[in-house]
C-alpha positions as CSV (number, residue, x, y, z in Angstrom):
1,X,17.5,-8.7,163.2
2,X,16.8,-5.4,161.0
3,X,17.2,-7.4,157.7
4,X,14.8,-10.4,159.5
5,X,12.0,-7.3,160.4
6,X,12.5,-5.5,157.2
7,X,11.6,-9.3,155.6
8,X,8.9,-9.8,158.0
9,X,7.0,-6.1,157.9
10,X,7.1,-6.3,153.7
11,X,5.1,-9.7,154.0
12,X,2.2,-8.7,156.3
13,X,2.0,-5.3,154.1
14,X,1.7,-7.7,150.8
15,X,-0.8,-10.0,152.8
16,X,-2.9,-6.9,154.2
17,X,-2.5,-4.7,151.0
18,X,-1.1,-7.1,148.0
19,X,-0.3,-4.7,145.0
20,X,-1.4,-1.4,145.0
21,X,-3.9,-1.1,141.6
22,X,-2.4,2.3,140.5
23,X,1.2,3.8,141.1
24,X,2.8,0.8,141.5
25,X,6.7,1.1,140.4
26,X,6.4,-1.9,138.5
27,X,3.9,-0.3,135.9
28,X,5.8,2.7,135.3
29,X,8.9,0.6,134.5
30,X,7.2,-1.6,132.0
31,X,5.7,1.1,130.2
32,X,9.3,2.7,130.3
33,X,10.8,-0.6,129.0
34,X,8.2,-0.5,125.9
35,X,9.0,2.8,124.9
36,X,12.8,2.2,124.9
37,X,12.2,-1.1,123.1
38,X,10.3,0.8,120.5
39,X,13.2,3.2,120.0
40,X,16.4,0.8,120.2
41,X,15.0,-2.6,118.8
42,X,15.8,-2.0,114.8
43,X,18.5,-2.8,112.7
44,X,20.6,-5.6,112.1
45,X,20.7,-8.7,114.5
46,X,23.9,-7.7,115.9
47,X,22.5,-4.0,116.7
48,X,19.9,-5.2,118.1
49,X,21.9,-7.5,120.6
50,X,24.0,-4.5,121.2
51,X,20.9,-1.8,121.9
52,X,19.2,-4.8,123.9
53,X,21.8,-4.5,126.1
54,X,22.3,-0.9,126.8
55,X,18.6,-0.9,126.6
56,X,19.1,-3.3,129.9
57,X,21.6,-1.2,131.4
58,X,19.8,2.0,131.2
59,X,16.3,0.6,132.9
60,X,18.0,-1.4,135.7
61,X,21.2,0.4,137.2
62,X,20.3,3.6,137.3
63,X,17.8,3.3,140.6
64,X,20.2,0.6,142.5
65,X,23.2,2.8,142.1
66,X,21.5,6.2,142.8
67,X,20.2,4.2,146.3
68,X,23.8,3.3,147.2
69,X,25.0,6.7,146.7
70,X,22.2,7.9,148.7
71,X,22.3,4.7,152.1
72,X,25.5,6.6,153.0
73,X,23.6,9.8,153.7
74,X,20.5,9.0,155.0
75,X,19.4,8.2,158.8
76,X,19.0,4.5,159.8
77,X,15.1,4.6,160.5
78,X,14.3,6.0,156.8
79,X,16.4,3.4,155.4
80,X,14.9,0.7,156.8
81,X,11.4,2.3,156.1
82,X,12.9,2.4,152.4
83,X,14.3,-1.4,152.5
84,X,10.6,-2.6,153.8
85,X,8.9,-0.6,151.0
86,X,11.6,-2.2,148.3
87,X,10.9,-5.1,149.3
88,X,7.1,-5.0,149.2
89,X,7.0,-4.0,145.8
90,X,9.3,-6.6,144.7
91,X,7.4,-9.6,146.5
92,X,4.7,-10.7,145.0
93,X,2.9,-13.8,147.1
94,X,-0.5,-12.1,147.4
95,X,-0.7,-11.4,143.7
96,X,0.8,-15.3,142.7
97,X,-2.2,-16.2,145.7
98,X,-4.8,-14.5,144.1
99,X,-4.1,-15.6,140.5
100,X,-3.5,-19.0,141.2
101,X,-7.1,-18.8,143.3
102,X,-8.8,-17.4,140.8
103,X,-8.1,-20.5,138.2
104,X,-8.8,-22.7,141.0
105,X,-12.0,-21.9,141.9
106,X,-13.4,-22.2,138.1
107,X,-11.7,-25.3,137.6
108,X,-13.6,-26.5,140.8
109,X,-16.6,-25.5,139.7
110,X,-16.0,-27.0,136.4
111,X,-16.2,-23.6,134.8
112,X,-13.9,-24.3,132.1
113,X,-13.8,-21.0,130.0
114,X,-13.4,-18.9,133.2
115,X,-10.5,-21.2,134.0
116,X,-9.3,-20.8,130.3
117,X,-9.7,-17.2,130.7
118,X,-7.6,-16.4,133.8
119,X,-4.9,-19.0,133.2
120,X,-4.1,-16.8,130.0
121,X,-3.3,-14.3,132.5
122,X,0.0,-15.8,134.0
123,X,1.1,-18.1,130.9
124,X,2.1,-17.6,127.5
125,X,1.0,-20.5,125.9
126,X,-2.5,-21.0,124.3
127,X,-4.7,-21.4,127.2
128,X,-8.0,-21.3,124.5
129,X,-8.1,-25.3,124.0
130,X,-7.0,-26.5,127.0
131,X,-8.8,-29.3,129.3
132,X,-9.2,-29.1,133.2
133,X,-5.9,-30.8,133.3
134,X,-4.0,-29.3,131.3
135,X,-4.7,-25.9,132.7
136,X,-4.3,-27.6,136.2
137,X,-0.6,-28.1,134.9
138,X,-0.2,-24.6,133.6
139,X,-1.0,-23.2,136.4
140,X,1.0,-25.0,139.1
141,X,4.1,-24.7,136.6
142,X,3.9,-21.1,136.7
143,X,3.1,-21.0,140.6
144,X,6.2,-22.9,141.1
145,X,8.1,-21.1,139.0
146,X,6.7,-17.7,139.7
147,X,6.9,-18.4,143.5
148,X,10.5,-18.1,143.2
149,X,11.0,-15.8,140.6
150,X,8.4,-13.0,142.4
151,X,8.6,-14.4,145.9
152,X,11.4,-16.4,147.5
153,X,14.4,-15.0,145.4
154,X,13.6,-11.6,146.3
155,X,13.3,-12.5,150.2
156,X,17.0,-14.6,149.4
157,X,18.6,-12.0,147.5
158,X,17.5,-9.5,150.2
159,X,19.8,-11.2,153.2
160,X,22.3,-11.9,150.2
161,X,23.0,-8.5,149.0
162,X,20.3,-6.1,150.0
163,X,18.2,-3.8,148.7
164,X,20.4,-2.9,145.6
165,X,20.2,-6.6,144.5
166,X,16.6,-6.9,145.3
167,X,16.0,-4.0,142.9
168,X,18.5,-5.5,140.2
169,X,16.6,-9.1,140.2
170,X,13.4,-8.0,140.2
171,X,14.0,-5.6,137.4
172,X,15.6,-7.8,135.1
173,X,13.1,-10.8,135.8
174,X,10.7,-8.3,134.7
175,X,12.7,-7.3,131.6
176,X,13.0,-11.0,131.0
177,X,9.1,-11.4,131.0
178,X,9.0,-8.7,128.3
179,X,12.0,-9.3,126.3
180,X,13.1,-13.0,126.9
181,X,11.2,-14.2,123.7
182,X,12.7,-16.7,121.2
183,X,11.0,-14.8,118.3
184,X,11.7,-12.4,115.3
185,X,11.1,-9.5,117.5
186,X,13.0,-10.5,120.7
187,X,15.7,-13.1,119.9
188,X,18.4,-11.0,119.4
189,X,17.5,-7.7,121.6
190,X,16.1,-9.2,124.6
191,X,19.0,-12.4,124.8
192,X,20.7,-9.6,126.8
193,X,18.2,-9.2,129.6
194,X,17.5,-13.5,129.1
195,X,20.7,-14.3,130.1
196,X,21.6,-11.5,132.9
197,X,17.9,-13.2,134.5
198,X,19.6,-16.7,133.9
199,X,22.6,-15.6,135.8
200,X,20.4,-13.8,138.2
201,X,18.4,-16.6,139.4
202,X,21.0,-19.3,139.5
203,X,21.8,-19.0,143.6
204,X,17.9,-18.1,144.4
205,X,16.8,-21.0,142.1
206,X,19.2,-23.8,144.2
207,X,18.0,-22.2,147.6
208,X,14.3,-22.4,146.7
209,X,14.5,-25.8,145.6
210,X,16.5,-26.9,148.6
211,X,14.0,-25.3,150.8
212,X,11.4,-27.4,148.6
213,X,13.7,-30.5,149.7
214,X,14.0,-29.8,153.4
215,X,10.0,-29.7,153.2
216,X,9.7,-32.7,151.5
217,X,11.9,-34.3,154.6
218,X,8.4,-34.3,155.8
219,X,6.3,-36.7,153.7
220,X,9.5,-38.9,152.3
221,X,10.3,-37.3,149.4
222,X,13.1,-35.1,149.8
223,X,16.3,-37.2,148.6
224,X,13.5,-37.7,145.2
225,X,13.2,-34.1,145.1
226,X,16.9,-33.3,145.4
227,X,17.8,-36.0,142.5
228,X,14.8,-35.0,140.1
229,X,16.0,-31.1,140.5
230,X,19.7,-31.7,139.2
231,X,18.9,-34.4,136.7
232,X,15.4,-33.4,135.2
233,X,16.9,-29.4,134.9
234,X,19.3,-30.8,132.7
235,X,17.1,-30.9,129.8
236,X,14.2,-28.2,130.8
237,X,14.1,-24.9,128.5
238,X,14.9,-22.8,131.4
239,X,17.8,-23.9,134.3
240,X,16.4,-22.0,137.2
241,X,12.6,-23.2,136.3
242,X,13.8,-26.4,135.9
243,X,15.4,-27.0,140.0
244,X,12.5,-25.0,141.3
245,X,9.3,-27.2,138.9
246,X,11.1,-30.1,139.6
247,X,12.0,-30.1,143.5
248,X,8.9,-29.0,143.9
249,X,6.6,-31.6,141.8
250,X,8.3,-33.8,143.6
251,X,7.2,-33.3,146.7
252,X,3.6,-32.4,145.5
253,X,4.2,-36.0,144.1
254,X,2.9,-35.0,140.9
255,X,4.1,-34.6,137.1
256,X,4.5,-31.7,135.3
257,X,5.8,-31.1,131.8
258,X,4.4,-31.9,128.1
259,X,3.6,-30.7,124.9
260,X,2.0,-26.8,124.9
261,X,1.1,-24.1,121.9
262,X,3.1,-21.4,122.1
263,X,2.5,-18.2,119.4
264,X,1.3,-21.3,117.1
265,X,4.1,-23.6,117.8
266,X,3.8,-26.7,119.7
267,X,6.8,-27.0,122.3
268,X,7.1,-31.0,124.2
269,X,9.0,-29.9,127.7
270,X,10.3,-33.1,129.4
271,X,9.1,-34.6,132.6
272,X,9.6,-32.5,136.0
273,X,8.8,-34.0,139.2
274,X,7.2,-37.7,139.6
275,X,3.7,-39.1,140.7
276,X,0.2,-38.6,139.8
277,X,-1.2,-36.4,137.2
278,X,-1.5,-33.2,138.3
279,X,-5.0,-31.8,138.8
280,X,-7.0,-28.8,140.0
281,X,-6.3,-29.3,143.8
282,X,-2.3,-29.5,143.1
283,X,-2.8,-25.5,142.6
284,X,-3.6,-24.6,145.9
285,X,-0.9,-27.6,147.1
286,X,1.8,-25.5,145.0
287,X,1.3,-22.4,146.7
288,X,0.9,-23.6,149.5
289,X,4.6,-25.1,149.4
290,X,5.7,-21.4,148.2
291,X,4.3,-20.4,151.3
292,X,5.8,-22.8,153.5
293,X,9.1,-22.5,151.7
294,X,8.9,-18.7,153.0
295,X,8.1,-19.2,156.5
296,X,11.2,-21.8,156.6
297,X,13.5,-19.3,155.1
298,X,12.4,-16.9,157.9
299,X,12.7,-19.4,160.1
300,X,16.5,-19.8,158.8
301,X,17.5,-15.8,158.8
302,X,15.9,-16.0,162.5
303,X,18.5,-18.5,163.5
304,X,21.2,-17.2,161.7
305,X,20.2,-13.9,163.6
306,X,20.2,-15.6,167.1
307,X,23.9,-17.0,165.8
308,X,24.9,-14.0,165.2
């Protein structure tokens, strides 16, 4: 039941609160993980795959380790005070809210550059030339993706392996956002931190989109969801992305995929999900499956609880 509360407590602090604009753990470590990619990413392409991954070692295990030296010392109230805390900073489903909102109500409006503007925010493709649609499909990639990569996988990981493993993931998915680039700069010193986020992600990515399928039980398509997540992944860029985008298109019975401009480069993804086209309204339909997908896997540590 503590792990259920600890879940339960950081939520209503994220809805009340969201991120704190100043001090927030998060900042500090990406400005660490800049200055130590500044230092370590020169030299040959084999250094560099060698300094990306002690670069990896020395921003994520430090604080994980330090707190399992420290649980075996510390009272049970403060530790759960700590766990809830951990895991507020590491959920992030009033931030992906509030920026998925805030190219929704543009795009409603048919405010097209404001759209344009916030949608560059969360993506790293071109967002400068895209149509309504287009961003529409931007944006519900990246809440579908994002909504397991900020949200659901640190709530899973948190009954999986605690607060260690919360830190670990959320750490390294950050370390992929900043590193994992195919390019001159990052292909050989952030594959490292790439991979370890693959790896990572692999149990929390199933989960999420099996949550996504259990939800879809409700509007028929769930066994569509299930098939589209293992054979669509197969030839997405990213694996994880690929269950989560395509489980959950599918039961927002919409397409997603298609050709994008990234750093000048035109990149065609493949088909996730099936149905219409997506459109504007399909943003506030994908969070609003994130959201769902979190009150079911409270619903499922609550029974697992009352088993127990």
């Amino acid at each position: 039941m503590s792990v259920l509360f600890t879940l339960v407590m950081a939520l209503v602090i994220d809805h009340f609160i969201g991120e704190p604009n100043r001090y927030h753990p998060l900042i500090f470590f990406g400005n660490l993980a800049n200055f130590i990619e500044k230092k370590l990413n020169k030299g040959t392409s084999q250094q560099r795959f060698i300094k990306g991954i002690i670069g990896w070692a020395v921003l994520v295990l430090p604080v994980p380790l330090i707190y399992l030296l420290l649980i075996w010392t510390l009272p049970v109230y403060l530790i759960l005070l700590i766990n809830i805390y951990i895991v507020y900073w590491a959920v992030a489903l009033n931030s992906l809210n509030q920026h998925g909102m805030q190219i929704y109500h543009p795009l409603s409006q048919d405010d097209l550059p404001q759209a344009q503007h916030f949608c560059s925010y969360i993506v790293s493709r071109d967002t400068s030339e895209l149509d309504a649609q287009a961003i529409s499909r931007a944006t519900t990639e990246s809440m579908l993706e994002n909504g397991h990569d900020g949200v659901t996988a640190t709530l899973i990981y948190f009954v999986l392996g605690g607060a260690p493993l919360v830190i670990v993931h959320r750490l390294s998915n950050t370390l992929d956002a900043m590193w994992g680039y195919r390019n001159e700069q990052f292909n050989y010193f952030g594959k490292c931190s790439a991979r370890i986020d693959d790896l990572l992600g692999f149990i929390s990515a199933k989960i999420t989109a099996l949550l996504f399928v259990i939800i879809g039980l409700f509007n028929g398509t769930a066994r569509q969801a299930l098939n589209n997540a293992y054979q669509q992944s197969q030839d997405y860029k990213s694996h994880n992305g690929g269950w989560v985008m395509a489980s959950g298109a599918t039961v927002l019975q919409v397409c997603l995929g298609g050709s994008a401009v990234y750093f000048g480069k035109t990149v065609v993804s493949p088909q996730l999900g099936e149905g219409d086209s997506v459109q504007s309204k399909h943003i506030a339909s994908s969070l609003t499956l994130v959201k769902q997908a979190v009150v079911l896997w409270l619903v499922i540590v609550a029974f697992g609880a009352w088993l127990v």
